[in-house]
C-alpha positions as CSV (number, residue, x, y, z in Angstrom):
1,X,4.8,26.0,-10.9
2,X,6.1,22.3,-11.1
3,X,8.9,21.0,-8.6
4,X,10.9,18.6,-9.5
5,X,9.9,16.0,-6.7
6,X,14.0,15.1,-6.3
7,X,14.6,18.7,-5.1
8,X,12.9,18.6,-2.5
9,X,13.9,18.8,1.2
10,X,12.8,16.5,3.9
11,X,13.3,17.4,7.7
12,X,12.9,15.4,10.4
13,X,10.8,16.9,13.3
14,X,11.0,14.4,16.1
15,X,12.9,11.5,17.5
16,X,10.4,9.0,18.9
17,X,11.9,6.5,21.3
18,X,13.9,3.7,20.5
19,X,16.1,6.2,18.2
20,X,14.2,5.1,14.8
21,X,14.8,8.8,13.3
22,X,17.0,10.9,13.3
23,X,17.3,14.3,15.8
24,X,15.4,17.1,14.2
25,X,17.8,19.0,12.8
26,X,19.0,20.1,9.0
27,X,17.5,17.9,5.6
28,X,17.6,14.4,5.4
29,X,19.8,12.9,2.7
30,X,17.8,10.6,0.0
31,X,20.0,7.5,1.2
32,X,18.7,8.3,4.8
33,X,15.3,9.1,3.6
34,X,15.4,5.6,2.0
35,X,17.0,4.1,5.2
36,X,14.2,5.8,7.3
37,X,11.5,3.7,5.5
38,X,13.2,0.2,5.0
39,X,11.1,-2.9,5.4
40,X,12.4,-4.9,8.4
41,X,15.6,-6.9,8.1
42,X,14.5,-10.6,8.4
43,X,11.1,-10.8,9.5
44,X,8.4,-12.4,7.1
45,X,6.0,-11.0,4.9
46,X,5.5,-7.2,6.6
47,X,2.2,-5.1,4.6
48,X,3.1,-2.2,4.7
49,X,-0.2,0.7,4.0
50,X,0.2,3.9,2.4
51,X,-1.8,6.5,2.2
52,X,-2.0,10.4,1.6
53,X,-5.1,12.5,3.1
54,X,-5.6,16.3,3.9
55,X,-5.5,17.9,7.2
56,X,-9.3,16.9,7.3
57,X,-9.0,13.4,6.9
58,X,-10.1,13.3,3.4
59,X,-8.4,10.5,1.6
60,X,-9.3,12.1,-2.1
61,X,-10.5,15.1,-4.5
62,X,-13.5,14.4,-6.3
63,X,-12.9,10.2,-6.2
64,X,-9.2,10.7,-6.7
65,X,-6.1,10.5,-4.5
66,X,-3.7,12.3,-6.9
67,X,-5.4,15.9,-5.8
68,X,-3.9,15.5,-2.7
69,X,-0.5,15.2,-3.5
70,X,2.3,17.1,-3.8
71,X,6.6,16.6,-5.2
72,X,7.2,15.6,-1.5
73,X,4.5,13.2,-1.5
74,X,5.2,11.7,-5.1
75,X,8.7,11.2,-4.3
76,X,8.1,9.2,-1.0
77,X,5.4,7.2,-3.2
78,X,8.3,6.1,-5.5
79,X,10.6,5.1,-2.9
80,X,8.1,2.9,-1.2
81,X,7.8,1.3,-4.4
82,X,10.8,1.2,-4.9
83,X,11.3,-0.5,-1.8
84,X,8.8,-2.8,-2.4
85,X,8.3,-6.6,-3.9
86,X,4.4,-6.1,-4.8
87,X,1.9,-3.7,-4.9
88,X,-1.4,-4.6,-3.3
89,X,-4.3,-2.8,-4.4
90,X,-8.6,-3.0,-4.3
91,X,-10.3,-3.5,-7.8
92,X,-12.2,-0.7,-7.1
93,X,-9.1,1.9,-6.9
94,X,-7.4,0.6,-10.0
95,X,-10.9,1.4,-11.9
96,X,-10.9,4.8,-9.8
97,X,-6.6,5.8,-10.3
98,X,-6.3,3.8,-14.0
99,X,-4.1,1.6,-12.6
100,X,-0.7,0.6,-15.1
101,X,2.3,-1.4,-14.2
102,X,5.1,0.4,-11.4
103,X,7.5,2.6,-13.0
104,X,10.6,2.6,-11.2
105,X,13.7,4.6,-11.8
106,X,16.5,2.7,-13.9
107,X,18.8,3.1,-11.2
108,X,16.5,1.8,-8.5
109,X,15.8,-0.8,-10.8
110,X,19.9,-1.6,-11.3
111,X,19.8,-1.4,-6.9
112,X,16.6,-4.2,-7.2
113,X,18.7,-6.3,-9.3
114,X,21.6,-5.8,-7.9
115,X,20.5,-7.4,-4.7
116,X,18.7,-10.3,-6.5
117,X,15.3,-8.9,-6.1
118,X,12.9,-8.1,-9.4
119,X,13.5,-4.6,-11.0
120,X,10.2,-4.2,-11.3
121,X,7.3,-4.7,-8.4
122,X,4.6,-6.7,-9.3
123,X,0.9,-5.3,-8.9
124,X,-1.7,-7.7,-7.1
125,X,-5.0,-6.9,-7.4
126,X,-7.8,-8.3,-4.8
127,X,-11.1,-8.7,-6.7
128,X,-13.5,-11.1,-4.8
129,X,-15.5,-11.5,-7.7
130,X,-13.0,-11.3,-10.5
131,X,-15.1,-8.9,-12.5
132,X,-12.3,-7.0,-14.1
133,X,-12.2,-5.9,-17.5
134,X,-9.1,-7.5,-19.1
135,X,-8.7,-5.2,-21.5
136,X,-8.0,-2.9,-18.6
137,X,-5.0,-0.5,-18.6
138,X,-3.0,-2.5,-15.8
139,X,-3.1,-5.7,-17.8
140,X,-1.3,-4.3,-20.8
141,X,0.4,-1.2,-20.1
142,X,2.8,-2.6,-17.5
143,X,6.5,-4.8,-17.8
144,X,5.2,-7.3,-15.4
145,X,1.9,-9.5,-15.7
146,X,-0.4,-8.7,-12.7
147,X,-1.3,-11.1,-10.1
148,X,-5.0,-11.5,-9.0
149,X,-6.4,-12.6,-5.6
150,X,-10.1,-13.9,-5.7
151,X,-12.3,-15.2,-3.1
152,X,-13.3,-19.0,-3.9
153,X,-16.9,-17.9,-5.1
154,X,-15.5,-15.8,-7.9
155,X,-17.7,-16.0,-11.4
156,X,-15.4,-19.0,-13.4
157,X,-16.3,-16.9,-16.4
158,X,-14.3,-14.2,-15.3
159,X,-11.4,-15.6,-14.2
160,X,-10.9,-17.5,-17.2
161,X,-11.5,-14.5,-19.3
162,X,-8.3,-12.9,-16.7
163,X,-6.2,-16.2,-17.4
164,X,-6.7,-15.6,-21.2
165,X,-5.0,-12.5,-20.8
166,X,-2.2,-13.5,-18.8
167,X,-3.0,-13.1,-15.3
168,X,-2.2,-15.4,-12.7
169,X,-5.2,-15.8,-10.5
170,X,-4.8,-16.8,-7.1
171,X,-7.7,-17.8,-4.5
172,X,-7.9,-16.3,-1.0
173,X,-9.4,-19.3,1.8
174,X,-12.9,-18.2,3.0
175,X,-12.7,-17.1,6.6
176,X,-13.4,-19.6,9.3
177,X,-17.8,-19.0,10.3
178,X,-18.5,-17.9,13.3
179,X,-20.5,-19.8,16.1
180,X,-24.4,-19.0,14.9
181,X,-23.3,-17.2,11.8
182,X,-25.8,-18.6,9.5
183,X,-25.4,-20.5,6.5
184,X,-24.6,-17.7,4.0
185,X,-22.2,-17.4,1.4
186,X,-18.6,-17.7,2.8
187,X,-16.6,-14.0,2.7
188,X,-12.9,-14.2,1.8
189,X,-10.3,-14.2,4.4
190,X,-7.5,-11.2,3.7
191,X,-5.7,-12.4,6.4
192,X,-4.7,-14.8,3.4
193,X,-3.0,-12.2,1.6
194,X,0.0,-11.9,2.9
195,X,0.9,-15.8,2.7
196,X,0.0,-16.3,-1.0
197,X,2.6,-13.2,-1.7
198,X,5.0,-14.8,0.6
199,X,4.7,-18.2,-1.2
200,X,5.9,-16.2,-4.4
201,X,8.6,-14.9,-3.0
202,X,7.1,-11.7,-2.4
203,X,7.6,-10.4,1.9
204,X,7.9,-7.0,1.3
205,X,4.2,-5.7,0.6
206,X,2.8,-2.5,0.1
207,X,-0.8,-2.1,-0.2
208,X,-2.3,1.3,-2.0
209,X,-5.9,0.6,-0.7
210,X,-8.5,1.6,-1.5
211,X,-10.3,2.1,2.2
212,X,-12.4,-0.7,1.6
213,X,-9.9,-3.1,1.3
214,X,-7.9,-1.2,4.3
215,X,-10.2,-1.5,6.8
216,X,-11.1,-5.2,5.9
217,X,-7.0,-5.7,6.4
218,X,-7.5,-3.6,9.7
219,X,-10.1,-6.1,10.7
220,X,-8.2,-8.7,9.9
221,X,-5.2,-8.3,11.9
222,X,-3.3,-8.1,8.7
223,X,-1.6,-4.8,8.9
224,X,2.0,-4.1,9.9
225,X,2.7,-0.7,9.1
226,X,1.3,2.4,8.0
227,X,3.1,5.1,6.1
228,X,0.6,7.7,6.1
229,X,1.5,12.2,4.5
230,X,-0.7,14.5,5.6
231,X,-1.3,17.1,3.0
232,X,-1.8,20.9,3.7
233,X,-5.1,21.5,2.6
234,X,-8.9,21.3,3.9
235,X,-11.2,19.2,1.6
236,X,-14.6,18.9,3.5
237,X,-17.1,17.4,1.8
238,X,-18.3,13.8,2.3
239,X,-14.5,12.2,1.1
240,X,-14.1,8.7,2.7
241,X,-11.3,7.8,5.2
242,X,-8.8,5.7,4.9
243,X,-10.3,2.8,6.2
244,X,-13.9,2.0,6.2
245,X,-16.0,-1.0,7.9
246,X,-19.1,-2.3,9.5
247,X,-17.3,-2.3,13.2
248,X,-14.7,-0.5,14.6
249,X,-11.3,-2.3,15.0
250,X,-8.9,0.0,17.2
251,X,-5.3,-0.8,16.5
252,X,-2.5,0.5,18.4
253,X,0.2,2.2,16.6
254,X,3.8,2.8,17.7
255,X,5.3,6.1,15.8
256,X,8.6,5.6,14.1
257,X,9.1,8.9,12.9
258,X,7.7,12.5,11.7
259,X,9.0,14.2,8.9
260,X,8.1,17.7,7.1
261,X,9.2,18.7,3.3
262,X,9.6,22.0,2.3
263,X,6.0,22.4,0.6
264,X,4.1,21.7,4.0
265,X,3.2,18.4,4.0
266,X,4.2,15.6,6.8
267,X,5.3,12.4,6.4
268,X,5.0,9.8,9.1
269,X,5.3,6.0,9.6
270,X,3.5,4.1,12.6
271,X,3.9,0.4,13.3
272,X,1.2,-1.6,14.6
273,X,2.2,-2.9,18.4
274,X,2.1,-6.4,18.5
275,X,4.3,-6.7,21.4
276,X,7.4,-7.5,19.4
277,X,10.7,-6.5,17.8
278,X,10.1,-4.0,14.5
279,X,11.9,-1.8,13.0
């Protein structure tokens, strides 16, 4: 049976050090659930991950996130978009999901505007290669045009085939070679991300994935936060994680609270320690 994803109850379960939840106790109210998960108060551009995956790791169902989720976990998805100036996501997972335009609430849209931000978050695609149908879903089923980030070898043909259809296309700086690398094709520095947002006005990021593109932010350094629900079910199977790579890039994470809804799931949000002030 369908619940409605605004009845649901959030508890939290812990209070971490530094006091950055609440006590465990009784239900969280939506304006403290929204608190709980508010993008740092004058700090730069922050990117923020989010990601659902089952008690097994698995980060989808047959190719798909959306089998993994629940009312709790669709509701926290809106408020982080809500919450958010753009959307960051790998070509590869708006082919996978059928990636449209955010919808957001009209009266989170009325709070956007209210505090002079855009109702609507935009969605930025990275696409090294630019190959991306344009007469894809997210490029006409959405209230705001999509911004593209492609790595300076991107095919010309494609990104002026994007252009045509009213993208902005934006170009990521190749990543500085390392001492004996070779003389290969340059690869695309992510680390980049973050500023070309930031130069549109756009700090408070949220990135969707996919685990490719994850673990290449990982990599990079270029990860603030991660906002991950684990749902309560076992998937097995060969499901990817939630970041993949060629190397292993061990980041330390500083937990800033644990909560549980009322359908099982848990809902937690780690920041990456970088040995300064967050949130």
């Amino acid at each position: 049976m369908h619940r409605d994803s605004n009845a649901i109850q959030f508890t939290a379960l812990d209070a971490p050090a530094g006091g950055h939840a609440p006590s465990p106790g009784g239900p969280l109210s939506p304006d403290r659930l929204a608190a709980l998960y508010a993008y740092p108060e004058e700090h730069g551009p922050w990117m923020r991950v989010n990601f659902i995956t089952s008690v097994d790791g698995a980060v989808a169902v047959d190719g798909r996130s959306g089998g993994l989720g629940g009312p709790g976990d669709r509701r926290v998805f809106g408020l982080l978009r809500a919450l958010a100036d753009v959307i960051v996501v790998g070509a590869g997972t708006v082919r996978a999901e059928n990636y449209g335009g955010a919808r957001i609430p009209a009266e989170d849209r009325r709070r956007r505007a209210a505090a002079g931000r855009p109702e609507i978050p935009r969605i930025a695609v990275v696409s090294a290669t630019a190959r991306i149908d344009p007469s894809h879903r997210l490029f006409h089923d959405t209230a705001v045009p999509p911004l593209v980030i492609v790595s300076s070898a991107a095919d010309p043909v494609h990104v002026r085939a994007l252009e045509e259809a009213g993208t902005e296309i934006a170009v990521l700086p190749d990543r500085p070679r390392e001492s004996g690398a070779g003389t290969g094709a340059a690869r695309p520095d992510v680390a980049g991300i973050a500023p070309i947002l930031a130069g549109r006005g756009l700090t408070r990021i949220l990135c969707e994935g996919g685990p490719n593109l994850t673990g290449r932010l990982l990599a990079a350094g270029a990860v603030d936060e991660l906002c991950l629900t684990v749902a309560p079910v076992l998937v097995g199977g060969n499901a990817p994680r939630m970041a993949v790579g060629p190397a292993s890039t061990p980041a330390p994470l500083t937990r800033r609270h644990l909560l549980a809804d009322d359908h099982g799931a848990l809902f937690t949000r780690w920041t990456v320690a970088r040995g300064r002030d967050e949130r």
